[in-house]
KELUMFI-457358 format. One record per residue (C-alpha): x, y negated, z negated. Coordinates in Angstrom, 2 decimals. Each point is the difference from the previous one (the first is absolute). Layout:
N
        x        y        z
        X        Y        Z
...
END
This chain:
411
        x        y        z
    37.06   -96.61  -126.75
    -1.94    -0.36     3.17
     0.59    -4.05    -0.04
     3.71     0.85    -0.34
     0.12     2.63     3.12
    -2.33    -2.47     1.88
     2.72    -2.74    -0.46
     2.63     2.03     0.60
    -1.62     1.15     3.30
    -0.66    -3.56     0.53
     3.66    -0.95    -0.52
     1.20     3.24     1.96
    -1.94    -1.22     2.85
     1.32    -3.62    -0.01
     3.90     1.33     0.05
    -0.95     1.96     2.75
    -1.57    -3.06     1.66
     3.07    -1.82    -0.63
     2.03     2.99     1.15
    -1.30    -0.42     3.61
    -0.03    -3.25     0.18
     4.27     0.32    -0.57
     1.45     0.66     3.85
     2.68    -2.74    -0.35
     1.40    -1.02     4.03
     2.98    -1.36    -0.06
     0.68    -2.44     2.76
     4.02    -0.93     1.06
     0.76    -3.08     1.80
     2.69    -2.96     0.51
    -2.34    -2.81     0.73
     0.45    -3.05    -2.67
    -1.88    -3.10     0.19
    -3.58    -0.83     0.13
     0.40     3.16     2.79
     0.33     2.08    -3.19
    -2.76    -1.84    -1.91
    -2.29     0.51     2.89
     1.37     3.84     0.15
    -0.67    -0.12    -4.20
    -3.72    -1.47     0.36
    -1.30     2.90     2.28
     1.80     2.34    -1.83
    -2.39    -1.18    -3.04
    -3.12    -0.33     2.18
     0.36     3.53     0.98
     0.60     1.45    -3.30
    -3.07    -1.84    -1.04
    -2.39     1.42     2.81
     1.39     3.32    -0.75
     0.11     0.59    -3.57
     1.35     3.34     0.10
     3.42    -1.41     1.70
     2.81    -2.35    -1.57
     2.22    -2.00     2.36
     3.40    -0.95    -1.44
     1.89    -1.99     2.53
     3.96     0.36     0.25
     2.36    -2.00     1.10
     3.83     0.46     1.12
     2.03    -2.14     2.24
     0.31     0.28     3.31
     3.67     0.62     0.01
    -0.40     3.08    -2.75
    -3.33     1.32     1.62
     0.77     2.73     2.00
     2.53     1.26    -2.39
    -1.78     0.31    -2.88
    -3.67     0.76     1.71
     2.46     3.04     1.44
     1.83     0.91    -3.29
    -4.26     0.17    -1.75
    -0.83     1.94     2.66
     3.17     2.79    -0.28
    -0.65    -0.31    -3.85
    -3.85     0.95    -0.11
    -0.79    -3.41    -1.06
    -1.56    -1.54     3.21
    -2.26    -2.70     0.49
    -3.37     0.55     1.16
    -0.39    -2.30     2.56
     2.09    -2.22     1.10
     1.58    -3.00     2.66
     2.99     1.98     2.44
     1.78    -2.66     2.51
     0.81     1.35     3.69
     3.81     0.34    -0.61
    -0.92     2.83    -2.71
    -2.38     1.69     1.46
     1.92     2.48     1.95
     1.66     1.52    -2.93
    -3.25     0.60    -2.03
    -1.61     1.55     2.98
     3.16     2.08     0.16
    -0.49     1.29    -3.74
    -3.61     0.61     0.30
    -0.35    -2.58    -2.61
    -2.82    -1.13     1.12
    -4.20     0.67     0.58
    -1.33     0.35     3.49
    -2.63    -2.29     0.17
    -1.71     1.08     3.44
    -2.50     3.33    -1.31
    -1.47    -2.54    -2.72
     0.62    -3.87     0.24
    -0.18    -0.17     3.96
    -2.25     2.39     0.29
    -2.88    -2.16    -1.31
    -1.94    -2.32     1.78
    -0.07    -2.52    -2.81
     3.59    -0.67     0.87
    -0.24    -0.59     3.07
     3.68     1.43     1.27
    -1.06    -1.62     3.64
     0.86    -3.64    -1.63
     3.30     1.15     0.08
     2.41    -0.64     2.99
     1.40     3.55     1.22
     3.35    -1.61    -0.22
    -0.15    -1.21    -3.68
    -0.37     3.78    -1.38
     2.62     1.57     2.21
     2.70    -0.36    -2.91
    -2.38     1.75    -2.38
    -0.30     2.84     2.47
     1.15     2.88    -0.26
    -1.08     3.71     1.51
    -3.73    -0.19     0.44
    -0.20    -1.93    -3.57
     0.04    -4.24    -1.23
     1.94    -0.72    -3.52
    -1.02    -3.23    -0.46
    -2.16    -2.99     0.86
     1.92    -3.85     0.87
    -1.34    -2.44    -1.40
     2.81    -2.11     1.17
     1.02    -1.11     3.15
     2.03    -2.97    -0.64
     1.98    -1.86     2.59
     2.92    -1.88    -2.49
    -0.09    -3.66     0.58
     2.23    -3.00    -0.60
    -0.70    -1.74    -2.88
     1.00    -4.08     0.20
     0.30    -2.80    -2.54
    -1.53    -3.27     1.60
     1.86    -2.30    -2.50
     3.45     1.34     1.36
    -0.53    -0.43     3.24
    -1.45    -3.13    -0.11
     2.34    -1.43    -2.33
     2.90     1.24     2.21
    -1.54    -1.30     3.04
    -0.45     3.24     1.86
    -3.23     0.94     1.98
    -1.08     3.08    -2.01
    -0.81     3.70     1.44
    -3.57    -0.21     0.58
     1.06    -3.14     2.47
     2.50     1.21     1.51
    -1.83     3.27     1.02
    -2.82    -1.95     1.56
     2.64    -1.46     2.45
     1.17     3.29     0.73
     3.72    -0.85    -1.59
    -0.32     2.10    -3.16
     2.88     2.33     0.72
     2.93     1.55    -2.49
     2.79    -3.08     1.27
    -2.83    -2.20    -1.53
    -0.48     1.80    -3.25
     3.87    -0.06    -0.67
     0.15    -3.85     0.68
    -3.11    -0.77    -1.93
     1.46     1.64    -2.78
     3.23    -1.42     0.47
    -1.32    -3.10     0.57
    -2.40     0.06    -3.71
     3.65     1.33    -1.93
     1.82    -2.88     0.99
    -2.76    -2.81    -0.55
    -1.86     1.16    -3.11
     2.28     2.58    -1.32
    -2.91     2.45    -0.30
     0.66     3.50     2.02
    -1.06     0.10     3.31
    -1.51     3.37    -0.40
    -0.21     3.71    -1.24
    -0.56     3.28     2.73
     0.66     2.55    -3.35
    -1.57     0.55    -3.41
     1.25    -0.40    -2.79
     0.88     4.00    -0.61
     2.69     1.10     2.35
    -1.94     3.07     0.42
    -2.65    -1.32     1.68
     2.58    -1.76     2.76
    -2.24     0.92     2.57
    -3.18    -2.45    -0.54
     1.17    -2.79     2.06
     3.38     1.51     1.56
    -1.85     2.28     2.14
    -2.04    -3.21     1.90
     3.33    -0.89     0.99
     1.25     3.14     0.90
    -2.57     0.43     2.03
    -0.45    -3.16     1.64
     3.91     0.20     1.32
    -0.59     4.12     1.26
     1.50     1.51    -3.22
    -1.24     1.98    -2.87
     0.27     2.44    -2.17
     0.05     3.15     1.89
    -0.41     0.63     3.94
    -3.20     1.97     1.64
     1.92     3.37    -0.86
     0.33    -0.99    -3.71
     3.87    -0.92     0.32
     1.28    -2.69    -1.61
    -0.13    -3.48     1.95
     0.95    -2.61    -2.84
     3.26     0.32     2.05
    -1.56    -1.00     3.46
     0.63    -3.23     1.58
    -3.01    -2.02    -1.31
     0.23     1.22    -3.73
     3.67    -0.90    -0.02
    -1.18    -3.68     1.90
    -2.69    -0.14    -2.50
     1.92     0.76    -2.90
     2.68    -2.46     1.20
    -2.45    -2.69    -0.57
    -1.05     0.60    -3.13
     3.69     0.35    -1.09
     0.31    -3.20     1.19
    -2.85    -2.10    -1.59
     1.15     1.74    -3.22
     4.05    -1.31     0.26
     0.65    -2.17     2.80
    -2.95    -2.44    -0.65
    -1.30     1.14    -3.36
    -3.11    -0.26     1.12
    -1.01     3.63    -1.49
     0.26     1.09    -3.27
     2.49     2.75    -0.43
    -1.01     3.15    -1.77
    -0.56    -0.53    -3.61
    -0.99    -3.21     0.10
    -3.20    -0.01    -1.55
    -2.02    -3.29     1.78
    -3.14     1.02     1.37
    -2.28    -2.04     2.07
    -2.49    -0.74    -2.70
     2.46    -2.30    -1.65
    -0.66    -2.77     2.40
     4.00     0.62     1.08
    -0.47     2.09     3.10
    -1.41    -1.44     3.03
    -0.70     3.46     1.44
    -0.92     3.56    -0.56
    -1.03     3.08     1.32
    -2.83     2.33    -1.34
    -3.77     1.67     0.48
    -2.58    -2.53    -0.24
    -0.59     1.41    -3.70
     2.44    -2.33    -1.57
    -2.33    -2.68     0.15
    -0.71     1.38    -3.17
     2.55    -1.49    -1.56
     0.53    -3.13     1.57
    -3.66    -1.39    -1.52
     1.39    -2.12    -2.92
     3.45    -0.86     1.85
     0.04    -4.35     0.32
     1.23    -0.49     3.68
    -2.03     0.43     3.36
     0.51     3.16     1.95
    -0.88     1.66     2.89
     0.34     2.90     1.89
     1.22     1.03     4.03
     0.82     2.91     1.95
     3.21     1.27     0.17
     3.01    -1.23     2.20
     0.59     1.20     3.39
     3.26     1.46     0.60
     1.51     1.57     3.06
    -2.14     3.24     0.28
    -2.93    -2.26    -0.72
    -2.04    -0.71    -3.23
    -0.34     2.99    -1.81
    -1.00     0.49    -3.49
    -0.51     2.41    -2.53
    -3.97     1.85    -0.41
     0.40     0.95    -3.79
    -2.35     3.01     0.48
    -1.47     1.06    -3.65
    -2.54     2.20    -1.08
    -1.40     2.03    -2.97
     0.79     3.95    -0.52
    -1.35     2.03    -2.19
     2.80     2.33    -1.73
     0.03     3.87     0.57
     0.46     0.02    -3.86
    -2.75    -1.40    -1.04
    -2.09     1.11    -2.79
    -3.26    -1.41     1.52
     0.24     0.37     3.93
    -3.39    -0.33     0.70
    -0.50    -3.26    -2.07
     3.27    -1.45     1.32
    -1.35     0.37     3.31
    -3.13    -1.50    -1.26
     1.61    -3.21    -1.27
     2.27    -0.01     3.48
    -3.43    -0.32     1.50
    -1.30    -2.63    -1.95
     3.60    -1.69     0.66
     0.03     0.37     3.56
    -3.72    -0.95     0.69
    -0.71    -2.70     2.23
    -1.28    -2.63    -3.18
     2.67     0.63    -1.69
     2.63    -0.37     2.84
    -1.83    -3.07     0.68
     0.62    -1.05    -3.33
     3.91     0.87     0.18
     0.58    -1.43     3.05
     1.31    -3.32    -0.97
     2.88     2.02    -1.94
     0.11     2.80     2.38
    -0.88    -0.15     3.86
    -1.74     3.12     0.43
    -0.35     2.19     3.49
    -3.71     0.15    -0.23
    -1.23    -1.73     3.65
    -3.51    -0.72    -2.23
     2.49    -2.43    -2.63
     2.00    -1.06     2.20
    -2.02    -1.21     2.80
    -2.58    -1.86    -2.71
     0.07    -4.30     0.20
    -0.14     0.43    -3.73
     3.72     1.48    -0.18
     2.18    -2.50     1.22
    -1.78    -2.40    -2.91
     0.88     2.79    -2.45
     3.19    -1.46    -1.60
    -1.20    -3.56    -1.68
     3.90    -0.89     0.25
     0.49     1.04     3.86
    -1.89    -2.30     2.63
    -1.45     2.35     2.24
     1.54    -1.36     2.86
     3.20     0.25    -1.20
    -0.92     3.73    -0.86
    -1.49     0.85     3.46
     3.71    -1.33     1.56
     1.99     1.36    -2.30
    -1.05     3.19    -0.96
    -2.74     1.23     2.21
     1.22    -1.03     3.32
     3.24     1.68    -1.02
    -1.50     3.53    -0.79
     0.79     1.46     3.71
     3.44    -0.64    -0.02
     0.92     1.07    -3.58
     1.41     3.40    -0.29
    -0.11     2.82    -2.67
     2.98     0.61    -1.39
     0.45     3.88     0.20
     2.36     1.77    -1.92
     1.60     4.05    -0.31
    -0.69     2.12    -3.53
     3.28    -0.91    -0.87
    -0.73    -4.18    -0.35
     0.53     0.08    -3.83
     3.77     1.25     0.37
     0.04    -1.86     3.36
    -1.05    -3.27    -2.08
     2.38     0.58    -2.47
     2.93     0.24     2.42
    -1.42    -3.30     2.13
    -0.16    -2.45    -3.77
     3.62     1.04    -0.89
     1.28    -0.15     3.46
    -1.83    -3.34     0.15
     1.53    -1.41    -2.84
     3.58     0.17     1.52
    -1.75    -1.54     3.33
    -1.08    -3.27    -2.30
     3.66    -0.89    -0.78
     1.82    -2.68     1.22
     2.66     1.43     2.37
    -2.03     2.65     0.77
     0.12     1.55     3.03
    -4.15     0.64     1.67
     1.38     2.33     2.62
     2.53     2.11    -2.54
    -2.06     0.31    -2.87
    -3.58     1.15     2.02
     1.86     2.87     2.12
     1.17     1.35    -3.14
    -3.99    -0.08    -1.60
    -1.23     1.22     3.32
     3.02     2.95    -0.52
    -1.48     0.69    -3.35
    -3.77    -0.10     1.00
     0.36     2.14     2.71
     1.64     2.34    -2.24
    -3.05     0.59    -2.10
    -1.97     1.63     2.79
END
């Protein structure tokens, strides 16, 4: 009887073991790629240094993100921790969705808080308290296929910027130019999901004096320079044909687009692709060159069941080794990664030349896109508005004063 209660205890005090050992984090994010094999790996090399704590890493795309991250969060089922682009950030911060991170995370020394730039946590501000830390702060680039050019005889981006001629006029003819001798497209500003119209769209809004709302939050996507910009991409897509038109599903990777616009992340899946590449800063367009700072960076959820180990794993995240080590995916604002020799060899498929000019010289004239609380509905309104702008008789002018009339009506 004894050796029976002895092995009971024994097994009683193994379940309990095991018991403690359950705090299951779940982690939410849109990366894909060897980004989110890199983002999978640590998640496993910190569940294995801390055997009390389970990482399961999720993954939504970016288009359906905020949406359903949102929808979990009304619903009780948050994630833990988890990746929150600038555009969304308002909103959460509106809903008190979110942790503030300043009494705990930048509170300790370990962190360091001083390696961040004031100006990099001013969108995670908000009263006396931070929601989140970026770990991105991504200038989008122009992505180029060599072959194309070359085979169409045209000097590519990275050339023409060094002679100071790399301008939008020059973009349009060297992707009208590639149409008409290889039959390949000339290039891509969207993404494939209309939702997420605004990676690319907003370089050239910017770069001609538009965008998507004014300095008092009105809508501008009816201002001179969005309706110029706008104009031009309505005419690569059906005058010259030199853009795909919505729907059509050819992406860069196929070897059938000479260029492309995105964060220095999709590298990631341009590794097994069989034609030379490169990549170059943005065009310059009237209002100068202007791109997009995709500013990202991890939250921990109001909801959570574990606060103080989220935060814990944020840490380990947002440390300087491992920022160092998610650099090459994600350009992050610490000034110790950043300003390291060793990051601009990060990326084995980027020389780091080419990285320096295109992406780090560009970081002081990128912008943040900044948005209201109401950018979901906003959003909503701008795709289906959009989608009667990408039509062949369209009218630019017509069919953005009546978005901008419906945007402004939200507020």
């Amino acid at each position: 009887m004894k050796r029976v209660l002895l092995a009971l205890g024994a097994l009683l005090a193994v379940g309990a073991a095991s018991a403690q050992k359950e705090i299951n984090l779940r982690f939410s994010t849109w990366a894909g790629g060897d980004g989110l094999a890199l983002l999978q790996q640590l998640a496993k090399e910190y569940s294995d240094s801390n055997p009390r704590v389970n990482v399961a890493v999720e993954v939504t795309p970016f288009a359906d993100y905020p949406r359903k991250v949102a929808i979990q969060v009304a619903s009780g089922d948050a994630p833990d921790v988890g990746w929150l682009a600038e555009r969304d950030v308002p909103a959460f911060l509106a809903s008190n969705a979110l942790v503030d991170l300043r009494p705990s995370l930048y509170a300790d020394r370990n962190f360091d808080a001083a390696d961040f730039p004031a100006s990099a946590l001013n969108l995670w501000r908000k009263g006396n308290g931070i929601y989140g830390v970026p770990f991105s702060n991504s200038p989008q680039v122009l992505f180029y296929n060599k072959d194309l050019f070359a085979k169409a005889g045209v000097p590519d981006p990275m050339t023409q910027y060094a002679k100071g001629t790399w301008d939008y006029a020059a973009f349009q003819k060297a992707a009208d130019t590639i149409k008409e001798k290889t039959g390949a497209f000339g290039a891509r500003v969207m993404r494939l999901d209309p939702r997420a119209w605004s990676s690319g769209t907003l370089a050239v809004l910017w770069s001609y004096g538009g965008g998507v709302y004014d300095d008092k939050f009105k809508c501008a996507l009816d201002s001179d320079g969005s309706v110029r910009a706008f104009t031009l991409l309505h005419e690569m897509m059906f005058k010259s044909g030199s853009m795909p038109r919505p729907g059509d599903q050819t992406t860069f990777e196929t070897g059938r687009m000479a260029m492309y616009m995105d964060n220095v992340s999709y590298s990631a899946q341009l590794r097994t692709v069989d034609f030379k590449w490169g990549i170059a800063p943005m065009p310059k367009g009237p209002s100068g060159r202007i791109t997009q700072l995709g500013q990202a960076g991890y939250v921990v959820f109001a909801k959570s069941k574990y606060p103080k180990e989220a935060t814990e794993f944020l840490a380990f995240l947002a440390s300087k080794d491992v920022m160092a080590r998610t650099a090459r995916f994600f350009p992050p604002p610490r000034k110790s990664v950043l300003s390291n020799p060793a990051y601009l060899s990060s990326n084995p498929l980027i020389p780091a030349e080419s990285l320096k000019v295109a992406l780090v010289n560009q970081v002081t004239s990128a912008k943040v896109f900044l948005t209201t609380t109401n950018w979901p509905k906003a959003n909503d309104v701008i795709t289906s508005g959009l989608d009667r702008l990408y039509q062949p008789n369209a009218n630019p002018k017509a069919v953005l004063s009546d978005i901008c009339r419906q945007v402004d009506a939200l507020q």
